[in-house]
C-alpha positions in Angstrom: 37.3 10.8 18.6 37.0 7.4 17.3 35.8 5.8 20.5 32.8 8.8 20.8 31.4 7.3 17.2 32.2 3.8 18.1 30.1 4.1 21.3 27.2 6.3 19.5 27.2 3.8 17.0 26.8 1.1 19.2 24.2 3.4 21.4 21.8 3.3 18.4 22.1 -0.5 17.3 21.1 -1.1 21.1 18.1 0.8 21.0 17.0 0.1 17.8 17.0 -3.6 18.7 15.6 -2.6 22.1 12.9 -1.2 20.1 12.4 -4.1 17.4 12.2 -6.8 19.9 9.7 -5.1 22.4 7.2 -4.5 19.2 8.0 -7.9 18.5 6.9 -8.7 22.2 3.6 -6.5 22.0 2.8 -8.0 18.8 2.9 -11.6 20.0 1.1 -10.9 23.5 -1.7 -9.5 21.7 -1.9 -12.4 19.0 -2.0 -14.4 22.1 -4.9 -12.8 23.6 -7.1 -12.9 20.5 -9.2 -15.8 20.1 -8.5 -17.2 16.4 -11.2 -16.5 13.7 -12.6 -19.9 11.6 -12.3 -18.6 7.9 -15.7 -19.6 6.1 -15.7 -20.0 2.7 -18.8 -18.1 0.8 -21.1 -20.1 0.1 -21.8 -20.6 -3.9 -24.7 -18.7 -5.7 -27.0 -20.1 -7.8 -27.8 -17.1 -9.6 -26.0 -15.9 -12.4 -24.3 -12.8 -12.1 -25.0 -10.1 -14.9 -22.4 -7.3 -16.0 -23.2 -4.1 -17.5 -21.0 -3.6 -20.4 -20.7 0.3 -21.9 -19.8 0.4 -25.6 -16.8 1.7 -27.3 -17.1 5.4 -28.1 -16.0 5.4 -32.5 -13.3 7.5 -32.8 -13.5 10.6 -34.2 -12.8 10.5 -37.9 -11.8 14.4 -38.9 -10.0 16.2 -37.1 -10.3 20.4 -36.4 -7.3 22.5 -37.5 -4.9 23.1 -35.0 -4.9 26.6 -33.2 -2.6 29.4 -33.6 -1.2 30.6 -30.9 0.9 34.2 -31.0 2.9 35.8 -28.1 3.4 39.2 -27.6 7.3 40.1 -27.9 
């Protein structure tokens, strides 16, 4: 009984490896056939930029009085 896990134990860390290294493989071939992108840095604006700032709502001084809730028993 001990050699069936042993062996279905060492069936899965085979195929999971199978499976690690051959997306591994895809990932690199198709890096490979990509041609590499020049990053360009933006260029710098002149112009200032201008947020639109909402105001604080005041808080609300007084309070109404909690409502009462009854259940039917």
């Amino acid at each position: 009984m001990f050699i069936g896990i042993l062996y279905l134990f060492l069936t899965f860390l085979f195929c999971f490896i199978l499976v690690v290294l051959i997306k591994l493989a895809y990932l690199g071939i198709c890096s490979l056939k990509k041609p590499v992108e020049e990053v360009k840095k933006p260029t710098p604006k002149t112009e200032p930029v201008y947020y639109i700032v909402e105001k604080k709502r005041a808080r609300k001084a007084n309070y109404s009085e909690p409502k009462e809730i009854q259940f039917k028993k």
